[in-house]
Backbone as CSV, one residue per row, in Angstrom:
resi,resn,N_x,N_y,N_z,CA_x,CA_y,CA_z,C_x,C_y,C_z
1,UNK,120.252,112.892,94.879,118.878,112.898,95.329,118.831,112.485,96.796
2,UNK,118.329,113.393,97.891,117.882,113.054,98.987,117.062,112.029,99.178
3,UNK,116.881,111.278,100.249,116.109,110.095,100.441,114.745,110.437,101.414
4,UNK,113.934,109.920,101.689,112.989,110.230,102.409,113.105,109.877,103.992
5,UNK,112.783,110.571,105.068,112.602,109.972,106.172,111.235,109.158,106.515
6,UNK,111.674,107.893,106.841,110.696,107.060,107.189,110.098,107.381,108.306
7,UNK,108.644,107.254,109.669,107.794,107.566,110.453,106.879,106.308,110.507
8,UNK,107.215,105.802,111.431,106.170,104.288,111.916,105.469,105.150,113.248
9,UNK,104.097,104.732,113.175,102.951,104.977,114.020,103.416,104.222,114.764
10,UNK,102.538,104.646,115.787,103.043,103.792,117.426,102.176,102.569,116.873
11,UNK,101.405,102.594,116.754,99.923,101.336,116.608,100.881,100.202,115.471
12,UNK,101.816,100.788,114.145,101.726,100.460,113.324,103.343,99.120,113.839
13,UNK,103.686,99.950,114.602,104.947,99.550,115.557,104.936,98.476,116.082
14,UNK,103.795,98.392,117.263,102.897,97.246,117.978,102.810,96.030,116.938
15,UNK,102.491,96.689,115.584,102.030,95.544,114.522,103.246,94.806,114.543
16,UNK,103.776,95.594,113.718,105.325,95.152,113.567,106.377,94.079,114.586
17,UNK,106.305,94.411,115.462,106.494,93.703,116.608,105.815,92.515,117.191
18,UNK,104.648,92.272,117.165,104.191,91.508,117.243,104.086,90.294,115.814
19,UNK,104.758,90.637,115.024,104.925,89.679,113.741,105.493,87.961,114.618
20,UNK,105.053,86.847,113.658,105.248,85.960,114.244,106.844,85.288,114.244
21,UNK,107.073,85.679,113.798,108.868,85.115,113.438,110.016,86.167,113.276
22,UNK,111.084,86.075,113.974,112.065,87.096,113.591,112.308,87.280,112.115
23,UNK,112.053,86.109,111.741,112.465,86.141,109.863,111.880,86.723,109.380
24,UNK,110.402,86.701,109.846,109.296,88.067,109.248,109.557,89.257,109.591
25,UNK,110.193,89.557,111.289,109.912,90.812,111.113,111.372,91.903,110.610
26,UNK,112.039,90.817,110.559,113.469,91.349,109.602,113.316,91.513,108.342
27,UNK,112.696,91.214,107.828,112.039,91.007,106.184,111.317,92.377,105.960
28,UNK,110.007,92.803,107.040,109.066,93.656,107.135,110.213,95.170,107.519
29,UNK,110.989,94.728,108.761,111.907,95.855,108.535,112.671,96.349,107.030
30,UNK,113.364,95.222,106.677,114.301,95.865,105.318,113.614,96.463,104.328
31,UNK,112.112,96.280,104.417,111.233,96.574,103.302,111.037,97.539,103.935
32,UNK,110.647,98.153,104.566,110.175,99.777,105.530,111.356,100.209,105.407
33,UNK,112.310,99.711,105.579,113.969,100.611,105.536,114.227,101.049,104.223
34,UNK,113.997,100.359,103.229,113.522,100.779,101.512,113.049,101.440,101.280
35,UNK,112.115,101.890,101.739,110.978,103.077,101.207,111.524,104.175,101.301
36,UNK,112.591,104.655,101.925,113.487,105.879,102.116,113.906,106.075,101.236
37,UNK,114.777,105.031,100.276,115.082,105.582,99.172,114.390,105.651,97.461
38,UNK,113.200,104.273,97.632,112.273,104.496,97.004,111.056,104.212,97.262
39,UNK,110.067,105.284,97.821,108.540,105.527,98.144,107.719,104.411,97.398
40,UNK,107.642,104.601,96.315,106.914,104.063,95.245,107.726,102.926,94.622
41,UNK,107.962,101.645,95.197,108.605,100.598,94.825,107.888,99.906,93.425
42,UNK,108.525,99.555,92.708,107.887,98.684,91.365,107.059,97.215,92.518
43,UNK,105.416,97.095,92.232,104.941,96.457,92.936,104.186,96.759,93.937
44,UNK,104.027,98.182,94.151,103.124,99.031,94.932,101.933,99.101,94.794
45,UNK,100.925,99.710,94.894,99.567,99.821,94.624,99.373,100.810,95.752
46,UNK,98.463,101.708,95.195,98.073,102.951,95.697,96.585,102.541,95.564
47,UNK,96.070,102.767,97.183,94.623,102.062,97.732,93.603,103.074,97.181
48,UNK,92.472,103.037,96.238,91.864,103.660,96.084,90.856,104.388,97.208
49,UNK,90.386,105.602,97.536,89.691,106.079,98.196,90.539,106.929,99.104
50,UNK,92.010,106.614,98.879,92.506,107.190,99.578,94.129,108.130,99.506
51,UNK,94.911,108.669,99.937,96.121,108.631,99.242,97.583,107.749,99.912
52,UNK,96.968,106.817,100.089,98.052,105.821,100.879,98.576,104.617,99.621
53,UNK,99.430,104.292,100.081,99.990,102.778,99.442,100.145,101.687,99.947
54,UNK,100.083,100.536,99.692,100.833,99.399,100.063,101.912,98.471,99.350
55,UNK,102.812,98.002,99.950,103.895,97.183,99.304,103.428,95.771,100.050
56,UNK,103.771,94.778,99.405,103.694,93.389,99.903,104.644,92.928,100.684
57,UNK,105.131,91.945,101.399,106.267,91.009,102.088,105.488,89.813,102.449
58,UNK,105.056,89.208,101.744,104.835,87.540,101.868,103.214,88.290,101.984
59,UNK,102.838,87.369,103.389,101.454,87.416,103.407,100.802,88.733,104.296
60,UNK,101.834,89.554,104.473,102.255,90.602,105.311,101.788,92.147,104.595
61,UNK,100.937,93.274,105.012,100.851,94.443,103.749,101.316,95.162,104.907
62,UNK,102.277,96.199,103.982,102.530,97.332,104.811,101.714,99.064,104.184
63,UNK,101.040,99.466,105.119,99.988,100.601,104.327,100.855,101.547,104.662
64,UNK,101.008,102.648,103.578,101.842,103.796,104.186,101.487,104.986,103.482
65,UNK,101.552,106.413,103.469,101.732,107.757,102.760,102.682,107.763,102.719
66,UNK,102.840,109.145,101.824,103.782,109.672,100.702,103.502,111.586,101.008
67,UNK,104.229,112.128,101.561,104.344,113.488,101.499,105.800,113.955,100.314
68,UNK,105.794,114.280,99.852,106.601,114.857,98.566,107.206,115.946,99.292
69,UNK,106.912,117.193,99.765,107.041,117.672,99.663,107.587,117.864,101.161
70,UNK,107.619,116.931,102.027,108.497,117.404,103.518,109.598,116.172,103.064
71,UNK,109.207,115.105,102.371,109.888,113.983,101.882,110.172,113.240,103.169
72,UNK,109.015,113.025,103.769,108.649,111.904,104.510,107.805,110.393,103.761
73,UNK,108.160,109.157,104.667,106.652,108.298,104.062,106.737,108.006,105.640
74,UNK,105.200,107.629,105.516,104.695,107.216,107.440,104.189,106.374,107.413
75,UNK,104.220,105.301,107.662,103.656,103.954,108.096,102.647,103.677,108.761
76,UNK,101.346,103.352,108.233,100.006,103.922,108.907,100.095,102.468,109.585
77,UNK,100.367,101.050,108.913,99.234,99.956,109.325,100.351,98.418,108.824
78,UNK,100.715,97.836,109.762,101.690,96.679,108.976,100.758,95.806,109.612
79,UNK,100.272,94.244,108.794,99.084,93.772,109.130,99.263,92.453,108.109
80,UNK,98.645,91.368,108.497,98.273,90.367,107.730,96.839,90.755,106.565
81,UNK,97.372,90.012,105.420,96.343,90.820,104.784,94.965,90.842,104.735
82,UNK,94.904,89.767,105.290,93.097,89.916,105.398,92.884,91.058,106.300
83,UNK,93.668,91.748,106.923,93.610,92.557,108.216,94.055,93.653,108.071
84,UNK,94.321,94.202,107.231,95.435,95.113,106.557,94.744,96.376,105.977
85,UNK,93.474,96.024,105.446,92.456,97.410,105.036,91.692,97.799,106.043
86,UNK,91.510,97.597,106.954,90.373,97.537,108.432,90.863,98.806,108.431
């Protein structure tokens, strides 16, 4: 089974980067580096209203799509969570 190519937004990038601790944003990476080989992690939740997902990392959400069929996922929004559905 092929794996998916991952796609971080420029905006979503900025997020990412700006995380407060290297420990976070090494954490937030290995979890985005995951999704390549499984999209839909046990612990996901798919945001109603829309066709995106999020996975957790502490207090951290990462929002992302799911194309099947180019077998991409793209990284819309990495965000603290109160901040994370905006």
């Amino acid at each position: 089974m092929a794996g998916y190519e991952v796609l971080i937004k420029p905006s979503a990038l900025a997020e990412l980067d700006s995380a407060d601790s290297r420990k976070l944003r090494r954490a937030l990476t290995e979890r985005i580096g995951a999704l390549s080989t499984l999209p839909r992690p046990p612990g996901c939740r798919k945001l109603s209203g829309s066709d995106r997902y999020r996975v957790c990392c502490g207090t951290r959400r990462i929002v992302y799509s799911v194309d099947d069929d180019r077998r991409t996922v793209l990284v819309v929004k990495v965000g603290h969570r109160k901040d994370a559905y905006r």
